[in-house]
N, C-alpha and C positions, 0 to 999 in steps of 0.2 A: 605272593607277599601281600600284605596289609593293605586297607586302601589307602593312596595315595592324596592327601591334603595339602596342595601347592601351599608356597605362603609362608611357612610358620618359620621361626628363627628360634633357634634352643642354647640356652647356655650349659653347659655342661663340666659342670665342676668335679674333677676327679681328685681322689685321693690315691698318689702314688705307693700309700703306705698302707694300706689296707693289703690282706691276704692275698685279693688277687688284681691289684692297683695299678702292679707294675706289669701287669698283659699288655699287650698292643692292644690298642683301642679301636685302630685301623678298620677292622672286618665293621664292630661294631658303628661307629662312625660313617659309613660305605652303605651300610645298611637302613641309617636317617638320613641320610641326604638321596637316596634311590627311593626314599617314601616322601620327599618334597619337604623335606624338612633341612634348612641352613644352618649348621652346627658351629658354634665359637668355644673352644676349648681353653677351659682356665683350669691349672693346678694349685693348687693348694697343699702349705706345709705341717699346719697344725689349723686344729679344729676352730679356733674362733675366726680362722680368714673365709671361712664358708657363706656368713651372714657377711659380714663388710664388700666380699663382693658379689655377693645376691643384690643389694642395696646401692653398688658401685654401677653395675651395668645391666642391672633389670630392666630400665627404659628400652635397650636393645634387643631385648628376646622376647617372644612369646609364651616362653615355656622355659623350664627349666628342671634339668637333668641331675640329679645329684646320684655318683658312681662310688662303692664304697659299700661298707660295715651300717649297722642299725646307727651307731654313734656318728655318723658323718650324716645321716638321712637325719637327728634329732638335732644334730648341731645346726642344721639350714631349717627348722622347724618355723619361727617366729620370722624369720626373714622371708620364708616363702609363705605364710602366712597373710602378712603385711605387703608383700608384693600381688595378693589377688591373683597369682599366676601359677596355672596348671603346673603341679611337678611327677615327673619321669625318675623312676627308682630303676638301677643298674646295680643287682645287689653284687658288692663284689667281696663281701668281708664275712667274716666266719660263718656266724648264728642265719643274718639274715631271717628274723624272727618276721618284719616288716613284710618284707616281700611272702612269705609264707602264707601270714595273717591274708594278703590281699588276691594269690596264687599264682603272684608273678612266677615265671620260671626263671632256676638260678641260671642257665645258659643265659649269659650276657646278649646273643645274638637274638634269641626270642624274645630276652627282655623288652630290647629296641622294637620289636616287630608290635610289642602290645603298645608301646608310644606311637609310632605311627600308624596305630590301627585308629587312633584317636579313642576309644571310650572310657569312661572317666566314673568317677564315685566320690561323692565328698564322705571326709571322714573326719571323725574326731581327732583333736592332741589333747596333751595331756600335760601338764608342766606342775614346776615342782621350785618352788621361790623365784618363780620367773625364769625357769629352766626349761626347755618344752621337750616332751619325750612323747613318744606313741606306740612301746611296748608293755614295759615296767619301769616304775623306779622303788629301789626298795633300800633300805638299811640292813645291819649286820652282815649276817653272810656270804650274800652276792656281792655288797658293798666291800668285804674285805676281801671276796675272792675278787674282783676286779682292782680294787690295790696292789693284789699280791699278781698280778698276770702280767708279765713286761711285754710289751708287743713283740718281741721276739720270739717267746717263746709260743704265742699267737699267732707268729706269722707261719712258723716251722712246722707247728703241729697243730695247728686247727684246734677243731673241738677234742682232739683227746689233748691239746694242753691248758684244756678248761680242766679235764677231768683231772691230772697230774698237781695243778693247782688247787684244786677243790680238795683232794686227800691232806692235805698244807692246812688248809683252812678248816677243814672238819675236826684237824687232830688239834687246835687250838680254839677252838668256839667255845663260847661263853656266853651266858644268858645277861640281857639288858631291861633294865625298867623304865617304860614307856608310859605315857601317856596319849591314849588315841583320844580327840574329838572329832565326834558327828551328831550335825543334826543339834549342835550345841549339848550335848551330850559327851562330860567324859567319861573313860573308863582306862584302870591302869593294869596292865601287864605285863609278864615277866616273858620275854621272846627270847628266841634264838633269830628269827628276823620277822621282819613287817614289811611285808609289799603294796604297792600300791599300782593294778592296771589298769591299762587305756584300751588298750585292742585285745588280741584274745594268744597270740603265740609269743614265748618267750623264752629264755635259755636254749635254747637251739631246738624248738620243738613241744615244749609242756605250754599247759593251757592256763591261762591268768585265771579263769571261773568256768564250768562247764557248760555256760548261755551267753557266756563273756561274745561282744562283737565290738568292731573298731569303729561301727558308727550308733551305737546305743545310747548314746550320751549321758552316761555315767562312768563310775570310777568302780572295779572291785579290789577292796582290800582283804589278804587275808595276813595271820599273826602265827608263827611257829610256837609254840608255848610248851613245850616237851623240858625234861629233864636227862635226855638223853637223845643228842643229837645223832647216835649211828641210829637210831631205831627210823631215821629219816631214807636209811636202805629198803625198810618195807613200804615207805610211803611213797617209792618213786611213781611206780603202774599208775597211783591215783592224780599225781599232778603233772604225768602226760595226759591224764582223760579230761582234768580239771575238777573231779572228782574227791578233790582234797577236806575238803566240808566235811565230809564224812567221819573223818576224822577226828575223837573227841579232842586232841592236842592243837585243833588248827581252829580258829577265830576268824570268821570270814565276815567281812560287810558290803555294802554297796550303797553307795553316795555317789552326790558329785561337787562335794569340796571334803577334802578331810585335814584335818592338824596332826602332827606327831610331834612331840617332845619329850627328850630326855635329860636323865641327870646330869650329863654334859655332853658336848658337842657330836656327834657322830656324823659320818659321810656319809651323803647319800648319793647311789649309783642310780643314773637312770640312763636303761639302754646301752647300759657296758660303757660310761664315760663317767669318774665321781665331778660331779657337778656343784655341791653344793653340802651344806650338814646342817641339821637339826639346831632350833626347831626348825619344821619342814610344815609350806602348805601347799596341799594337792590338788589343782582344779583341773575341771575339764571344760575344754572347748570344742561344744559341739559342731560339726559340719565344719572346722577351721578351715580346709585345706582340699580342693581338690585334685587328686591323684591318679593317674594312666592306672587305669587294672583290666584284665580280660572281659571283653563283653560275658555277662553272665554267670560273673564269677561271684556275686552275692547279691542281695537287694540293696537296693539305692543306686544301683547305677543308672549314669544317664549320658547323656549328650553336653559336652560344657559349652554353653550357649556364647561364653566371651571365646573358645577356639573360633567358631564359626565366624564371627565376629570380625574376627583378626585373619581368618582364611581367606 
């Protein structure tokens, strides 16, 4: 097992309603406290009690666990932010784009084993009218397929009732007139959607940009601009690779503030939660947040000098 860092106190906020929420926690739980880590376990009903008690009981932990979907890890974004305190990802919900990005493994058990091994990496967020996300947030498409996706049918079928959902959603899509700025710079377009990433995995696996990383400290945007949205069947290969650029229909950029505005309000999805609608501004925050990931699982990682601190 991990090395063992007497000392730390973890709060660990779980989402019982996530895919796999309602597991016994027990093994994993056995498994931080056997690595010198004291666990206080709080549940949570719906996504905004994540941040109030990050904020409620932060003075008491060192560190803090949040267990759950990519939308439970961006709902605790600014409050773990704001607390300066290591956070511990236990991915337990569908996509798990986050933990992918960072190569946490989905076994809940080794998840814990990379928290208690202690090594750390800061990384960027990303937020979206004071929304913080660290996959994607985008409009149209995703935005309506996460409308149209009732957790039930999320909890039942995983990612094929992404897929079942998205057939829904394809066969009613329809093109939006935007306005992007960057760089004080507009430009208007007629989309099918406009994404906007932080890190580099998203939708259960496709790449935000093909150099896309989650501590670059920028933003990539790209803009679907097709006049037929099945021809989005041939583009799949290219935006698993991130590869999507390629593509004369796709509009790609990279900033690190962007605007979107359209003719009227639109929701926008960030991280499979709609959070907020248009106009939209996109910032990144670089280094926000330091994060438990595998020794050697990308550059920037290092030693977080406040655990030792607190050890």
């Amino acid at each position: 097992m991990a090395q063992n860092r007497d000392g730390r106190r973890a709060l660990l906020l779980v989402n019982p309603k996530s895919r796999r929420g309602s597991e016994s926690l027990d093994a994993v739980i056995r498994r931080l406290e056997v690595g010198g880590i004291e666990v206080t376990v709080e549940s949570f009903s719906a996504l905004p009690e994540i941040a109030r008690d990050i904020v409620r009981l932060r003075a008491g932990a060192d560190l803090v666990v949040l267990c759950g979907g990519d939308g439970t890890v961006a709902s605790g974004a600014f409050a773990v932010m704001e607390s300066g305190l290591p956070l511990g990802i236990l991915p337990a919900g569908t996509a798990n784009d986050l933990a992918r990005t960072l190569d946490i493994p989905m076994d809940l058990e080794m998840a814990a084993d990379v928290i208690v091994a202690g090594a750390t990496r800061k990384i960027d967020m990303g937020s979206v009218n004071g929304h913080g996300f660290f996959n994607v947030a985008s409009i149209g498409l995703s935005a309506d397929l996460a409308h149209g996706l009732d957790a039930g049918l999320k909890k039942r079928w995983g990612r094929l009732g992404y897929a079942l959902a998205a057939l829904r959603v394809l066969g009613k899509a329809r093109s939006f007139r935007a306005t992007i700025t960057e760089k004080g710079q507009k430009t208007t377009a007629s989309s099918m959607q406009i994404a906007v990433g932080n890190g580099r995995h998203y939708g259960g696996g496709n790449v935000v940009e093909e150099t896309a990383a989650i501590d670059d400290g920028h933003l990539d945007l790209y803009s679907l601009e097709m006049r037929n949205v099945w021809k989005l069947a041939l583009m799949l290969r290219s935006f698993r690779s991130g590869r999507h650029s390629a593509w004369s229909e796709v509009r790609t950029a990279r900033c690190v503030n962007f605007r979107i505005e359209t003719e009227k309000p639109m929701p926008v999805n960030a991280d499979g939660e709609i959070v907020t609608s248009t106009p939209a501004q996109f910032l990144v925050h670089p280094a926000a947040i330091t994060v438990f990931a595998p020794a050697g699982s990308a550059a920037g990682l290092e030693r977080s000098s406040q655990q030792s601190a607190n050890a």
